[in-house]
N, C-alpha and C positions, 0 to 999 in steps of 0.2 A: 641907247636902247638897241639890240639883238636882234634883228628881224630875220626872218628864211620865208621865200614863197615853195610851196610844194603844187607845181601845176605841170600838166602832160605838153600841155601845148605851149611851145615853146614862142611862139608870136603872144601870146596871151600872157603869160608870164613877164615878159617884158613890156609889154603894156602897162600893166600892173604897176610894173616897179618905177617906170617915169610917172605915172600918176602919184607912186608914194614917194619920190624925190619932190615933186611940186609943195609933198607935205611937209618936207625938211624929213623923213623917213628916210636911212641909208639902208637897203638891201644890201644884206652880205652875202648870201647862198642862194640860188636857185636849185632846185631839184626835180626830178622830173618823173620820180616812177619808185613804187613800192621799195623795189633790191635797194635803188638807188641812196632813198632815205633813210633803211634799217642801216646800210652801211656807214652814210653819212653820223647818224644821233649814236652811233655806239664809239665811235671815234673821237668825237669832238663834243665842246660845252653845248649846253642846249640851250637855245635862241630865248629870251624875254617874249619873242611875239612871234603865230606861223601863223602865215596865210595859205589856209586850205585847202584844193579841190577835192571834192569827194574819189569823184572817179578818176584814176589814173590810169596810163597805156601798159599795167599789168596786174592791175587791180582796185579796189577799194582802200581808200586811204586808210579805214580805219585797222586796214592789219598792221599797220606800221605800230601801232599801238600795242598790237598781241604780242610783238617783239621788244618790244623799249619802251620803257617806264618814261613818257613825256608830262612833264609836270606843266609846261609853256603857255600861255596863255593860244588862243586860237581862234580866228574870223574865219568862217567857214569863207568859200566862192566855189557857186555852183550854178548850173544851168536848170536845175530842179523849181519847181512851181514854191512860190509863195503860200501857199499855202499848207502845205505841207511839214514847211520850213518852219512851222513857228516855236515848232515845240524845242529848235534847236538853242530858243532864246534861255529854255532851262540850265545847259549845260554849257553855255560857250559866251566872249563877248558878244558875238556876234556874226550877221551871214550875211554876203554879198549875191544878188544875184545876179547874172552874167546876163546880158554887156554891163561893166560895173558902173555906175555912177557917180561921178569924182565925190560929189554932195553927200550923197549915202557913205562913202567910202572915207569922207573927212568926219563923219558924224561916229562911227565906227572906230574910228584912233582915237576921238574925246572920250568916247566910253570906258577903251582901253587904260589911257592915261586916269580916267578919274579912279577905275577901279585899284590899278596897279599898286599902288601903296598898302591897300588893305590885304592885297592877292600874297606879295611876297612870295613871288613865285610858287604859291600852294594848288592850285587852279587843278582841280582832278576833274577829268570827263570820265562816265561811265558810259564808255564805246558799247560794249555792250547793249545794253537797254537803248542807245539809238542807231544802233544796226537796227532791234527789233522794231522801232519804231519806222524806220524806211525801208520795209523788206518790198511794201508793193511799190513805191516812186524810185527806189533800182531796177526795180525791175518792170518799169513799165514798159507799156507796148504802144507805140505813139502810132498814128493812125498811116491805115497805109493804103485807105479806098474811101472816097465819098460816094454816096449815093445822091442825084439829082431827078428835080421831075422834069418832063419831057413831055407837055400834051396832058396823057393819059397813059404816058410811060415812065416808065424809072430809068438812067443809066447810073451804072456803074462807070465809077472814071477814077483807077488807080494813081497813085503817086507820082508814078516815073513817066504818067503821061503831063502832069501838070507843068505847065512854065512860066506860071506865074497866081499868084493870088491879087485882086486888086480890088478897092471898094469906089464905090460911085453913084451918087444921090442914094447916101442913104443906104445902097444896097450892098454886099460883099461879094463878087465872083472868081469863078476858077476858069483862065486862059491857059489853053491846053497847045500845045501843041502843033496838030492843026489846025489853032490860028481859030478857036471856036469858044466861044463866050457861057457859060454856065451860072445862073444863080444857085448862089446855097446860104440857107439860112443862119451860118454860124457867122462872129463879129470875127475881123483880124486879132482883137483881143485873145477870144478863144483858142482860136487857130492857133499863136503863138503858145499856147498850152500843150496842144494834139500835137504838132508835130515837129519833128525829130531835128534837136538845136543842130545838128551838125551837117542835115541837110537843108534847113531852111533860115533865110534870115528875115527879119522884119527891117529892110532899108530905110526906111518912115512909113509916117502914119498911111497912107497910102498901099503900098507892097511889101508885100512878103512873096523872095524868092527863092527858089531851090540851085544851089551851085550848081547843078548840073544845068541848069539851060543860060550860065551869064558866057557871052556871045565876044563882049569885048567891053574894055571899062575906059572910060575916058575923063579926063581933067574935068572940072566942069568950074562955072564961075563961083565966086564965095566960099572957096575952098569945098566943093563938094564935088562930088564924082557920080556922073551917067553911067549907065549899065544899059549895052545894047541885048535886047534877048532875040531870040532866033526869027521869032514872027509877031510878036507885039510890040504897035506901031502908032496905036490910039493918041496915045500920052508919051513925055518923058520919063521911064525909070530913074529917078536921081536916088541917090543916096544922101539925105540929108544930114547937113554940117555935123550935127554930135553927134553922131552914127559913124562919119569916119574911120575913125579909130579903131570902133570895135569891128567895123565890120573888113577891115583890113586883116586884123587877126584874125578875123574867123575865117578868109578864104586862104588865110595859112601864104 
């Protein structure tokens, strides 16, 4: 079987591909950007199976389509909300969403496998009609200010001041900066929604941080890694065991 990953991030992409070795999966191709892959699919056979990102570092993957007639079967992987995504189940095997889940992502290949015999390489997506269908989840606007109460005050407390999200009996807060504690009513669940994959990660159940305030990252026992932040001091930041990996990729 033919496989090619098409992803921008190159720590990601190879993640990827040691979890579909695990599967007995051989990766033949990486690719990493719209040019990249019109050049690659017009030159050479086209792969049994691609694994997707949507957005690439010069575009939308789905132009690679306006140019080459790709017939290949296709698991989407994207950072894009669940929600969103379902309607992709009409047109595709299927969609990972990022950090990937080896589980989700072995369930994903039996699909492949069970469908392939009937597909015989015939497998058409109408890019089209799911462009239009995710015109506003490309183009979303992930949050870039919360508002908090204060008393019988409101603050404003932008993004680039936060340096950390973290929950605690119950409650969910935003640790700022100078080193100052805020309730807000939204879950870390949501949060992971609102804000921008490539500025925040969800380490575990506990924190969701913004690369901009990780201080210094250290070994940690059980194969997990600490993450010192500039002023929060309460608790341990760990980055829990199956977290590692992705979140290794994602500070690139």
């Amino acid at each position: 079987m033919k496989t090619i990953i098409i992803e921008d991030e190159k720590p990601a992409a190879r993640l990827l591909q040691r979890k579909l070795e695990k599967l007995e999966i051989e990766v033949g191709v990486m690719l990493h950007s719209v040019e990249e892959s019109i050049e690659w699919f017009s030159k050479n056979e086209h792969p049994d199976l691609i694994f997707l990102d949507i957005q690439l570092s010069d575009g939308l993957s789905f132009e690679i389509f306006e140019k080459v007639d790709i017939k290949s079967a296709i698991i989407f992987t994207t950072a894009y909300d669940e929600y969103a995504l379902k309607a992709f189940k009409l047109n595709s095997i299927d969609y990972l969403l990022k950090p990937i889940d080896e589980d989700d992502l072995e369930v994903a290949i039996s699909k492949f496998k069970t469908r392939l015999p009937k597909q015989e390489n015939t497998l058409q997506l109408d890019f089209e009609q799911i462009k239009k269908m995710f015109q506003n989840p490309f183009d979303k606007n992930f949050k870039t200010r919360f508002t908090v109460k204060i008393g019988q005050h409101l603050k404003v407390i932008s993004v680039d001041e936060i340096e950390c999200f973290f929950s605690e009996n119950k409650g969910t807060y935003i640790h700022t900066f100078d080193n100052r504690n805020y309730l807000i009513e939204s879950a870390l669940e949501v949060l992971e929604q609102e804000l921008d994959p490539a500025a925040f990660y969800r380490i575990s159940r506990k924190f969701i941080i913004p690369l901009k305030s990780i201080k210094e990252i250290l070994v940690y026992s059980n194969s997990r890694l600490k993450v010192i932040l500039p002023s929060y001091v309460a608790d341990e930041v760990i980055v829990s065991r199956e977290k590692v990996a992705d979140f290794k990729a994602w500070i690139g």
